[in-house]
N, C-alpha and C positions, 0 to 999 in steps of 0.2 A: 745573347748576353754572355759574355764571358765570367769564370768561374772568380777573376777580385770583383766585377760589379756586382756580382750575386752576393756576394760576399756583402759587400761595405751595403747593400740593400736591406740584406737580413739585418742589419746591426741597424736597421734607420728605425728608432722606438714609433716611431707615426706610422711606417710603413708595416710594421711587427703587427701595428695592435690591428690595422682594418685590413689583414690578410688571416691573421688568426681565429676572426672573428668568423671568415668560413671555416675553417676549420672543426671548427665547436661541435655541432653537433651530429657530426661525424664520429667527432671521437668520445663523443657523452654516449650514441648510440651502439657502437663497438663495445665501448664501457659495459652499458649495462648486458646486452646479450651474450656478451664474454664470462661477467662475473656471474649471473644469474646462473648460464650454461653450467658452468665450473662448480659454483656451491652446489648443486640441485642432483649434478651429475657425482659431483665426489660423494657429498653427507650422504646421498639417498640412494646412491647406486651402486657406489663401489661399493665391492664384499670390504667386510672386517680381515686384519689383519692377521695372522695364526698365534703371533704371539702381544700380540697389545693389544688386540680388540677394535673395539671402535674410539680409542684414545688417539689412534694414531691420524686422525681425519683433521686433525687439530693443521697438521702439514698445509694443508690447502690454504692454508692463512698464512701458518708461520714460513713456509718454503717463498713462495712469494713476495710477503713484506721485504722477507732477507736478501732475496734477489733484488728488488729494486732499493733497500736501504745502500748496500753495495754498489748497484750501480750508479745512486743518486749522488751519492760519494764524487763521484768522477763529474759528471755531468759539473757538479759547483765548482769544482779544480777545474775545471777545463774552462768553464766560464771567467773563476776568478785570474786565471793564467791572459785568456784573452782581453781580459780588463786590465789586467797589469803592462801590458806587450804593447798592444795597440790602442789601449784609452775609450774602446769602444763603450758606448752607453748601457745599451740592450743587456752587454754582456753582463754589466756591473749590475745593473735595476736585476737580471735572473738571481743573484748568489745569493739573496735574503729571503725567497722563496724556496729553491732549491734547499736551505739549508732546514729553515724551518718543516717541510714536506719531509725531506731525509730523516730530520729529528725523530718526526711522530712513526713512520714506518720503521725505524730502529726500533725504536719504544713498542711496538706491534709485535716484532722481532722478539726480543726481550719478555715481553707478559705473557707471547702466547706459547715460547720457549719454556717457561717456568710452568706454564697449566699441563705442559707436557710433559714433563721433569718431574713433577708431583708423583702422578703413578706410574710411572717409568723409573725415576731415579730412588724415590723415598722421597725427595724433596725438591721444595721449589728450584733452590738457586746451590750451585756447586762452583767453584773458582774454577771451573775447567777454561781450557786455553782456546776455544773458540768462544765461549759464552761470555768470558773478560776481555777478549778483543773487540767483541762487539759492541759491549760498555765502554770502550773506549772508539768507537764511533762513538756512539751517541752524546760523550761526554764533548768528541771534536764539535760533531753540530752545534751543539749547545753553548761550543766556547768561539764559534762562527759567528751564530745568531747576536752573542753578546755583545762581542765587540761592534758591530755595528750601532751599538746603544751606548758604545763606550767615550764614543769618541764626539765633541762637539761638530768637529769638522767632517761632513760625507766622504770627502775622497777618502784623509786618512786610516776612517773607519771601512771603507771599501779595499783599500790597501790592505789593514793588517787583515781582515776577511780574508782573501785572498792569498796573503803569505800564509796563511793560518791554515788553509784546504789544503794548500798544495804542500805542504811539511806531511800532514795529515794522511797524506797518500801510501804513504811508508805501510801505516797499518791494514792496505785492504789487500794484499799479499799474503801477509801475516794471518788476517780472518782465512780466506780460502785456502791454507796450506796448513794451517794449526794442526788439522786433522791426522794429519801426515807426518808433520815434525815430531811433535812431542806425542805421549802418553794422555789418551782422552776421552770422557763418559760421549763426548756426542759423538754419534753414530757418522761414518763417511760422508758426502757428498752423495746427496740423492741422482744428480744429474753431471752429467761428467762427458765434454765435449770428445774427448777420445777414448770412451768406451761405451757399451751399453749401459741403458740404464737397467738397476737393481731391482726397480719395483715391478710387480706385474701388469701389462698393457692395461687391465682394467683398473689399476688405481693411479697409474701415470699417464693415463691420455688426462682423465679430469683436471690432474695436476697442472702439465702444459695449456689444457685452456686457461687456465686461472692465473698462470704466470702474465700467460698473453693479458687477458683482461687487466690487471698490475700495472703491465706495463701500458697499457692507454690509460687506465685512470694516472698513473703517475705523469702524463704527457698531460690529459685532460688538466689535472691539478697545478700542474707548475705554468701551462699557458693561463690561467686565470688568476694565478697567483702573479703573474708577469703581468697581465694588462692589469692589473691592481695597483700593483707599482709603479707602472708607467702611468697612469693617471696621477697617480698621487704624486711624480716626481716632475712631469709633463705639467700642472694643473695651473701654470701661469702662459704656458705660450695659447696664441692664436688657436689653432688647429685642436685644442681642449676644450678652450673656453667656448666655440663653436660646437662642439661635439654636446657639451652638456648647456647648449643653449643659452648663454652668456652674450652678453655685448662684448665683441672681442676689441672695443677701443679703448 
């Protein structure tokens, strides 16, 4: 099979839903031995930190959320880009998932940022330049999710979705680099592709399992959140109406 049939196959919303369907509980089982490892391993094993205490365990959440809030960012641009380009279905039925899943881990990002900023900072919320960039993620998802509700007509509501992410992109540069431009209470980048990491082996192995586990539940979430859609946008043709046991005449 060549790499455009593979291609225009993944985009076949029929083909999507009873291939993912193996999928599942592969990555439910990953899911949970990942996240389980990760919590049991950071809360209860890792030593406390010399200067925060056991406040600082709060990471193994918020580090995470923010990594895939970040990457889910892309994932929807990238979707809404191949919906806009090529018209493909799949792509379009993922951005209303995508966007909504981003929202809530931003949002994860954000409360468990602030429970950490409490007795770290003095207080919950400070207008620092990575903490306001990421309020403005959430505010993009948020203003994704809507226009989808905005519009009578699907396409056009998939359209501006999609112009909407991908303007949107400008900002997750800006989140990862705050740190460094300007003057900032949050602390560097925990994990930094070309350097060592800061923390010590025993509170940053737990950390990478939990990233890991994130990132399947967020794969886990967005495939179920995808075949949700596709039933629901699917729920007149043949191939549906068989599946949930309907007279397909």
């Amino acid at each position: 099979m060549t790499f455009t049939q593979w291609f225009h196959r993944l985009g076949s919303p029929r083909w999507f839903y009873q291939a993912s369907g193996k999928w599942l509980p592969w990555l439910a089982a990953a899911t949970l031995i990942l996240l389980v490892a990760g919590l049991v391993w950071g809360l209860g094993f890792a030593p406390a930190d010399a200067k925060q205490g056991n406040s600082f365990r709060i990471i193994y959440i918020h580090v995470p959320a923010a990594f895939l809030a970040l990457a889910g960012y892309y994932v929807m641009a990238v979707a809404g880009a191949i919906g806009l380009i090529w018209k493909m279905k799949l792509a379009e039925m993922a951005m209303r998932p995508a966007a909504t899943l981003g929202a809530a881990l931003t949002f994860i990002s954000l409360f468990t940022g602030a429970l950490w900023g409490k007795p770290t900072w003095g207080t919950y919320w400070v207008w620092d330049a990575r903490i306001t960039s990421m309020l403005v993620l959430f505010f993009l998802y948020l203003g994704v999710i809507a226009l989808h509700y905005a519009y009578t007509s699907r396409d056009a509501a998939t359209r501006a979705g999609a112009v909407l992410a991908l303007v949107g992109t400008v900002n997750i540069p800006i989140i990862y680099k705050s740190v460094d431009w300007w003057y900032t209470l949050h602390q560097p980048a925990t994990i930094k592709l070309t350097e060592a990491p800061t923390m010590h082996p025993a509170m940053f192995q737990p950390l990478v399992v939990m990233i890991l586990g994130f990132y399947c539940f967020y794969a886990l979430a967005l495939i179920l959140g995808l075949r949700a859609e596709i039933l629901h946008r699917e729920r007149r043709t043949r191939w549906v109406r068989e599946l949930i046991g309907e007279d397909a005449v």
